[in-house]
KERO-513611 format. One line per 5 residues: their letters; for each residue x, y negated, z negated of C-alpha. Coordinates in nm, 3 decimals. Each point is the difference from the previous one (the first is absolute). Example, Ala and Ser with C-alpha at 12.3 -4.5 7.8 and 13.67 -1.06 7.14 Angstrom:
REM residues 2
AS	1.230,0.450,-0.780 ~ 0.137,-0.344,0.066
END
This chain:
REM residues 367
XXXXX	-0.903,4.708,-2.991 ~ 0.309,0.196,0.028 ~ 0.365,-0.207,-0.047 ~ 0.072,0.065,0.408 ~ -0.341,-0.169,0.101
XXXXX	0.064,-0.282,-0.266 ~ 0.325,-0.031,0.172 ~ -0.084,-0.017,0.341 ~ -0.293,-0.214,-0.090 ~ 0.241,-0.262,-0.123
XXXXX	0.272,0.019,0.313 ~ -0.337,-0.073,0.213 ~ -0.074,-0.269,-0.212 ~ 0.349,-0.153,-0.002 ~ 0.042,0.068,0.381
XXXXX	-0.307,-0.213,0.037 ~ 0.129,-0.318,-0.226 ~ 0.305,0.011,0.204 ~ -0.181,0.022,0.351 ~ -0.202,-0.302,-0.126
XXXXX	0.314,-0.190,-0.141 ~ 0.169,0.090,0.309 ~ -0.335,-0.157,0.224 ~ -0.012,-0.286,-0.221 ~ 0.347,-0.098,-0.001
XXXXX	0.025,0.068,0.392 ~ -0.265,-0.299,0.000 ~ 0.227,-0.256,-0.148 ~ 0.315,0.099,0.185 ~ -0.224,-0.028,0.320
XXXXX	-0.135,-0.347,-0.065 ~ 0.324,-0.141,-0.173 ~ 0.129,0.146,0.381 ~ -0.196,-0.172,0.210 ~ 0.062,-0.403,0.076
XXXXX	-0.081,-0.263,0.215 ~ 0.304,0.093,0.242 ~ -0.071,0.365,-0.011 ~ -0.314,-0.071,0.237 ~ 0.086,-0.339,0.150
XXXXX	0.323,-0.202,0.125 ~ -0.087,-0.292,0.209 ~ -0.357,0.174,0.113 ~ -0.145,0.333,-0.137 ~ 0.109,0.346,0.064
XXXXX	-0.212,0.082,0.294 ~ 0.072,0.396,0.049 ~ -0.102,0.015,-0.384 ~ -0.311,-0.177,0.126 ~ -0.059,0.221,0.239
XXXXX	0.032,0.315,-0.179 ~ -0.238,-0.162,-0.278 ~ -0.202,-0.356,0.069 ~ -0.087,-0.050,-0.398 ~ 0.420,-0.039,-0.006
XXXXX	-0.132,-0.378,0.079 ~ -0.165,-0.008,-0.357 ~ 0.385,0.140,-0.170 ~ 0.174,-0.318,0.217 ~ -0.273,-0.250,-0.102
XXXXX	0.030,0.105,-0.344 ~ 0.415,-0.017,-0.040 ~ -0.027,-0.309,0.143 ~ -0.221,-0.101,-0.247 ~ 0.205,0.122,-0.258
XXXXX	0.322,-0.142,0.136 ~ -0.183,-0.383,0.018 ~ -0.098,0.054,-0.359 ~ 0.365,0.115,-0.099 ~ 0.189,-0.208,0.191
XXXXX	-0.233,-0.350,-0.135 ~ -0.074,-0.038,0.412 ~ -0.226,-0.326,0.110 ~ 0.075,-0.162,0.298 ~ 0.021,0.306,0.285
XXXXX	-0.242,0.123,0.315 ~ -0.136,0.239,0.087 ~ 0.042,0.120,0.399 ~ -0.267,0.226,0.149 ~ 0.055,0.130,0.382
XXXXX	-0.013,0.253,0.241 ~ 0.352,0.198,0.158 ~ 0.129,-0.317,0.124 ~ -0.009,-0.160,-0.322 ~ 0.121,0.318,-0.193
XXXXX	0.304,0.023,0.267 ~ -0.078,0.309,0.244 ~ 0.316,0.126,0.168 ~ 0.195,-0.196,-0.269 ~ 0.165,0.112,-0.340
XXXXX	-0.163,-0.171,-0.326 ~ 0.352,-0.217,-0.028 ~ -0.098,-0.182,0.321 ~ -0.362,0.005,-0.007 ~ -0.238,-0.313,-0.041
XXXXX	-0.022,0.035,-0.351 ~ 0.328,0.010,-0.066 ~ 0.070,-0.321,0.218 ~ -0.264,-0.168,-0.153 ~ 0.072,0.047,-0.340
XXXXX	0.368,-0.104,0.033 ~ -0.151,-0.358,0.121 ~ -0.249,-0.008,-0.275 ~ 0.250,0.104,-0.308 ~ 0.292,-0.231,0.165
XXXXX	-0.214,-0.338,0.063 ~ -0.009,-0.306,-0.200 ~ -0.202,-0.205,-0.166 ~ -0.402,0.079,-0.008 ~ 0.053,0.222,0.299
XXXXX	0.168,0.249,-0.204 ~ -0.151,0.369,-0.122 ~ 0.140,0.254,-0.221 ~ -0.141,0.269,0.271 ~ -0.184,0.087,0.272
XXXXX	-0.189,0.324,-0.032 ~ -0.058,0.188,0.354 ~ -0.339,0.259,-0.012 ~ 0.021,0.026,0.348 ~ 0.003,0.326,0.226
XXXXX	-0.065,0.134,0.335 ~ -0.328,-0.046,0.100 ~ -0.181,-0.207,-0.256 ~ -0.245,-0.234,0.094 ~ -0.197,-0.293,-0.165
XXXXX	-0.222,0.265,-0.131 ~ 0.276,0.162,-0.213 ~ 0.222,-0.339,-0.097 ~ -0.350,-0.129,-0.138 ~ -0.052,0.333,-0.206
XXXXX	0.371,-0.031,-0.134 ~ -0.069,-0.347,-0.088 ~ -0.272,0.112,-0.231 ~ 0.165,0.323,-0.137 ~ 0.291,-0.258,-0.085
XXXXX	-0.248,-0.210,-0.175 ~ -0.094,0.290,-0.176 ~ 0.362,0.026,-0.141 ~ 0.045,-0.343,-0.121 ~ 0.219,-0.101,0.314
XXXXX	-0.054,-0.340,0.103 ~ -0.098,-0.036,0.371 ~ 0.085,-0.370,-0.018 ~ 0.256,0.006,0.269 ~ -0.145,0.239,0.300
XXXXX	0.177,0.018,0.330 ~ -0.193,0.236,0.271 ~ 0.182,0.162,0.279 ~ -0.233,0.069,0.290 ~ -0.008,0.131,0.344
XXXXX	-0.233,-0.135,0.335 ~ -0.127,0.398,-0.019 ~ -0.170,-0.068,-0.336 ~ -0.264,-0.203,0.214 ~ -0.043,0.242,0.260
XXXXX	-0.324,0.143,-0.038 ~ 0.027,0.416,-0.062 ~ -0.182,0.199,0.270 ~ 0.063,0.205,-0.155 ~ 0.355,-0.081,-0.132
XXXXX	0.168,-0.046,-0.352 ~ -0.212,-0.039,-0.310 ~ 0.005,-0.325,-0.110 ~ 0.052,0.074,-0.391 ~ 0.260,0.271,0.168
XXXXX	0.154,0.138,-0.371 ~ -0.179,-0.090,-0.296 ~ -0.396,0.008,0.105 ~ -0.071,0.238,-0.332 ~ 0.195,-0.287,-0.178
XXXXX	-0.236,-0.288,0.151 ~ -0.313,0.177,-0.071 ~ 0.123,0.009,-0.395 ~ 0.111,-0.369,0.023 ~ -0.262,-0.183,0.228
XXXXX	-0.319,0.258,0.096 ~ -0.186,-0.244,0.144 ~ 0.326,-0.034,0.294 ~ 0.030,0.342,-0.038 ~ -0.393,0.034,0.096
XXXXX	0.074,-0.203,0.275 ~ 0.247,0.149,0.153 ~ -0.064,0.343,-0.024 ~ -0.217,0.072,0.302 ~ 0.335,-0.122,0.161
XXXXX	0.188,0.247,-0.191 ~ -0.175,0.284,-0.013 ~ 0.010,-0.024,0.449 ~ 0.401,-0.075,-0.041 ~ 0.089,0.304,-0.187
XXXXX	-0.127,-0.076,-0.381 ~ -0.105,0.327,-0.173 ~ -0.296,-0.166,-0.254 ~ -0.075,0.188,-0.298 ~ -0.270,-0.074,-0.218
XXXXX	-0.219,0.183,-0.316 ~ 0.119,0.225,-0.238 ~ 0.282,0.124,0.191 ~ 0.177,-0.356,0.057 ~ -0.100,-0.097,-0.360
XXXXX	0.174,0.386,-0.091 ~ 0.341,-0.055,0.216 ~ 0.059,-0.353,-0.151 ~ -0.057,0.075,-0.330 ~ 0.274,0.292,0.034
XXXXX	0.227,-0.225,0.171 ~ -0.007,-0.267,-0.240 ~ 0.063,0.265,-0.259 ~ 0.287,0.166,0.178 ~ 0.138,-0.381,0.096
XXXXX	0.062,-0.042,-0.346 ~ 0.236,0.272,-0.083 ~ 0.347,-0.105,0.109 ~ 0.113,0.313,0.186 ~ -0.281,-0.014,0.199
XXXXX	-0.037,-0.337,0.048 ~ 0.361,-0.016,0.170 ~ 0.015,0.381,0.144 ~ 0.104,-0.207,0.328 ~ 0.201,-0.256,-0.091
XXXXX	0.294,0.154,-0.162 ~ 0.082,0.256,0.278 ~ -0.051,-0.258,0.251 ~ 0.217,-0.281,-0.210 ~ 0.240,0.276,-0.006
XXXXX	-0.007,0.151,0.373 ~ 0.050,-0.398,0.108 ~ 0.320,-0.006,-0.245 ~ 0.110,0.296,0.196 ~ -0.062,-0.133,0.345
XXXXX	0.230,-0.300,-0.128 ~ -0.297,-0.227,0.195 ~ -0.330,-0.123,0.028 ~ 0.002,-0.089,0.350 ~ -0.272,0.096,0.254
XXXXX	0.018,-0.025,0.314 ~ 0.221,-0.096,0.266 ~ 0.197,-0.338,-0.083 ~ 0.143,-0.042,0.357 ~ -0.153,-0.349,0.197
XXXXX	-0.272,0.125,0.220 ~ 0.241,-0.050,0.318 ~ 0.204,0.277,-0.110 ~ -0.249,0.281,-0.019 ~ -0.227,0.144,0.317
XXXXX	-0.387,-0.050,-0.025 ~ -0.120,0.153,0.291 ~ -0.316,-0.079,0.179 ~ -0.250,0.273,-0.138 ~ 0.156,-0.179,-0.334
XXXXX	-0.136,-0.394,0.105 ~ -0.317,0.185,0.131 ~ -0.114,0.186,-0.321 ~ -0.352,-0.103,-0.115 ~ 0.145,-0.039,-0.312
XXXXX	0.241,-0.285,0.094 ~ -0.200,-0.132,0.244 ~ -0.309,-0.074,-0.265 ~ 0.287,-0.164,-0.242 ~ 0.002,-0.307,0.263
XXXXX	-0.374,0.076,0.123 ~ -0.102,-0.354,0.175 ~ -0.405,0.079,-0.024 ~ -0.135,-0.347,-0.159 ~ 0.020,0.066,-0.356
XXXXX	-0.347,-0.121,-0.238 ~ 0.133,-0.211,-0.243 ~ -0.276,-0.016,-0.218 ~ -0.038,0.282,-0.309 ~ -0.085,0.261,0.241
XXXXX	0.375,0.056,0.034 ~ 0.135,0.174,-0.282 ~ 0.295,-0.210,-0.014 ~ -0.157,-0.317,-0.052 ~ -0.242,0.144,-0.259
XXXXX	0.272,0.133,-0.198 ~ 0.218,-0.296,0.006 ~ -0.317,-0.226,-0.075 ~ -0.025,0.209,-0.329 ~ 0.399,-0.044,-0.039
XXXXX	-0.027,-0.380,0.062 ~ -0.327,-0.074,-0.235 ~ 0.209,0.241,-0.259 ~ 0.323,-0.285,0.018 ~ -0.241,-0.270,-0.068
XXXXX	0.224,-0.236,-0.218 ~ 0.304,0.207,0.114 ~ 0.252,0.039,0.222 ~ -0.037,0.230,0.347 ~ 0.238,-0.027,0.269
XXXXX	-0.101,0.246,0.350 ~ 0.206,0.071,0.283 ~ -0.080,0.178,0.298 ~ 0.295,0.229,0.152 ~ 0.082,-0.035,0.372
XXXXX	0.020,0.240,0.295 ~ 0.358,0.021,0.178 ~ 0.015,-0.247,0.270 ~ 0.201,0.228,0.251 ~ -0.050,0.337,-0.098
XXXXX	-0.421,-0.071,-0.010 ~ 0.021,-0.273,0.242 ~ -0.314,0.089,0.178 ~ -0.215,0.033,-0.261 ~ 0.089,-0.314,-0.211
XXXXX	-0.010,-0.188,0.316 ~ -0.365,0.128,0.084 ~ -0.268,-0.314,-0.024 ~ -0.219,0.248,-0.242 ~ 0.301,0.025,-0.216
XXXXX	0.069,-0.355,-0.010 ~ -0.347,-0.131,-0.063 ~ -0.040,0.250,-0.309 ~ 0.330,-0.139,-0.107 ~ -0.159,-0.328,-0.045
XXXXX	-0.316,0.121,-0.140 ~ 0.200,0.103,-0.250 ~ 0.163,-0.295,-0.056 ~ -0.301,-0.173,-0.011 ~ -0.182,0.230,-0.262
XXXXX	0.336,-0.044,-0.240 ~ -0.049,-0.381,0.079 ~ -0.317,-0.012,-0.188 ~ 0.101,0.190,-0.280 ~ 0.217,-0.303,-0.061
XXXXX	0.352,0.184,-0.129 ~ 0.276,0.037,0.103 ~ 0.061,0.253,0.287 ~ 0.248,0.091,0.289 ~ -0.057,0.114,0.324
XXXXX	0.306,0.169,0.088 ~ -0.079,0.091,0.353 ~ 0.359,-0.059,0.266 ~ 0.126,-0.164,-0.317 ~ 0.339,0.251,0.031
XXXXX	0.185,0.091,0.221 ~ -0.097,0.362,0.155 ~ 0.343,0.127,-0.047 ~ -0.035,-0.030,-0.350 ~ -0.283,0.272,0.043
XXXXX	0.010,0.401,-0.058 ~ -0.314,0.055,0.199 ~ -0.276,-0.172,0.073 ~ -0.061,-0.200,-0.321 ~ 0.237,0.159,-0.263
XXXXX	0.309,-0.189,-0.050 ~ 0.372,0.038,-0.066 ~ 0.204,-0.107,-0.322 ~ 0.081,-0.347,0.162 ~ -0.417,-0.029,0.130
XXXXX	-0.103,0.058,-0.392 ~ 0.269,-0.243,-0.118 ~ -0.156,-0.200,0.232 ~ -0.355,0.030,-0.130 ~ 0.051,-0.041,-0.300
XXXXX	0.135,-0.298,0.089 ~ -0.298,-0.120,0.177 ~ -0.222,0.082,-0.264 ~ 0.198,-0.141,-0.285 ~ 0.054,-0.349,0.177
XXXXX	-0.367,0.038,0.076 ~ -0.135,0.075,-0.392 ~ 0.209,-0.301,-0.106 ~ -0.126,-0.256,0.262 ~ 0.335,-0.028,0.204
XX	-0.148,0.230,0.360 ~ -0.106,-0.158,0.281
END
């Protein structure tokens, strides 16, 4: 072999060591990078979970690292839809922030070193019993569970949301035999199924990629970074309801409409929502679980929250989270419609106020 080709030989060679010193130590930079409050303040970064739903397994995980690190307890864990992750609201005057400011500042046995908040637009019962379970997985205690609720997670889909809206290829890893169940639902809502060789194939590669670092958080560093930018996390509109203009195609959209549908509601586990929160209430056995159910605006939705139907599902509700004998809150005309963005979101003062409702409620000083 002539000197040039020995040469050359060697640069590739040395070119490669560095690529794969470069890769390697790109890993550790990456991971060192990323922390709890890189993908979560007060709630989780929802446009990262957007852009990439297995961003809920990177938040589940730094907050299991931060409980280890930090020696953490005594602390909740909150699991809701919008209203509970603060639509229309910055993080700083969401729910979770409100809530955790009364946890961390009380007294006595009341007190809690945190309360974590996994909720997010659109989750139902389906998805905050899945995250229960994935949190199990991670060696978070779900001893302290607080579920946030909406009347529309009873309404049966015809069709219309799926009830396991986000993490369906997470229940069917967790529980199969709910997943079984509800797939037929699924599937008819949306739910693209894949089974064999090819499903076994594509998680097998994603488990692989999901454990190299700058793959694993290819969306949450730009996004971290793009919110820096933006100097916010709001979204949404933070004005009261009576400031903005919802016209009347607006309060006759289908897709309002069936939020406050008042078609008697089958309370038994036919309805998705009490099937999933029976699996969420046998899993707190021995626990704690606190649920409350969000309200519709008084003024704004008058007419529907005023409708017999609506009422008499309201109290089927109550009723069902009677038996399951824990605590719970039915927060229907419980504030005032001004302190309302729409027609069940709420402003910085209606969040303060929830969270005032459900603390005095978790530690037996409500109604």
């Amino acid at each position: 072999m002539k000197l040039s080709q020995i040469r050359r030989k060697r640069y590739g060679l040395l070119g490669l060591a560095f690529a794969l010193a470069f890769f390697v130590a790109a890993q550790f930079v990456v991971t060192a990078y990323v922390k709890l409050d890189t993908v979560y303040k007060h709630r989780m970064n929802y446009n990262m979970f957007l852009e990439d739903r297995g961003m809920i397994e990177v938040v589940i995980e730094e907050m299991a690292k931060t409980i280890k690190r930090d020696g953490l307890t005594d602390y909740a864990i909150l699991i809701g839809n919008s209203v509970a992750w603060g639509t229309n609201e910055s993080s700083e005057h969401s729910l979770g922030r409100y809530l955790s400011d009364l946890a961390t500042s009380a007294e006595g046995e009341d007190k809690l070193q945190a309360v974590f908040n996994l909720s997010a637009p659109s989750i139902m019962a389906g998805d905050a019993y899945t995250l229960l379970l994935m949190m199990e997985d991670r060696g978070i205690k779900t001893d302290n569970v607080m579920i946030g609720l909406s009347y529309s997670a009873f309404v049966e889909p015809k069709p219309g949301p799926r009830q396991v809206f986000w993490l369906g290829d997470y229940l069917r890893t967790q529980d199969p035999k709910a997943f079984a169940d509800v797939l037929p639902h699924l599937q008819a809502n949306g739910f693209e199924y894949k089974e064999g060789w090819k499903h076994a194939e594509e998680q097998a590669l994603e488990t692989l990629l999901h454990r190299i670092p700058v793959v694993k958080y290819k969306e949450v560093i730009p996004a971290y970074w793009e919110q820096r930018k933006a100097g916010t996390d709001l979204l949404g509109d933070p004005r009261a309801w009576n400031e903005k203009q919802f016209s009347e195609k607006w309060l006759a959209d289908p897709s309002y409409l069936s939020f406050f549908d008042p078609q008697p509601f089958d309370m038994s586990e036919s309805n998705w929502g009490v099937y999933f929160m029976n699996k969420i209430a046998e899993l707190q056995q021995g626990k704690r679980l606190l649920t409350f159910v969000s309200g519709g605006n008084g003024e704004l939705s008058k007419k529907e929250v005023t409708n017999p139907g609506y009422v008499a599902n309201t109290e089927a509700i109550e009723t069902y989270l009677q038996g399951l004998g824990s605590p719970y809150l039915i927060m229907q005309d419980k504030i005032d419609p001004n302190l309302f963005t729409d027609h069940v979101h709420l402003t910085k003062e209606g969040n303060e106020l929830l969270a005032r409702f459900v603390w005095d409620t978790w530690t037996g000083k409500g109604e």
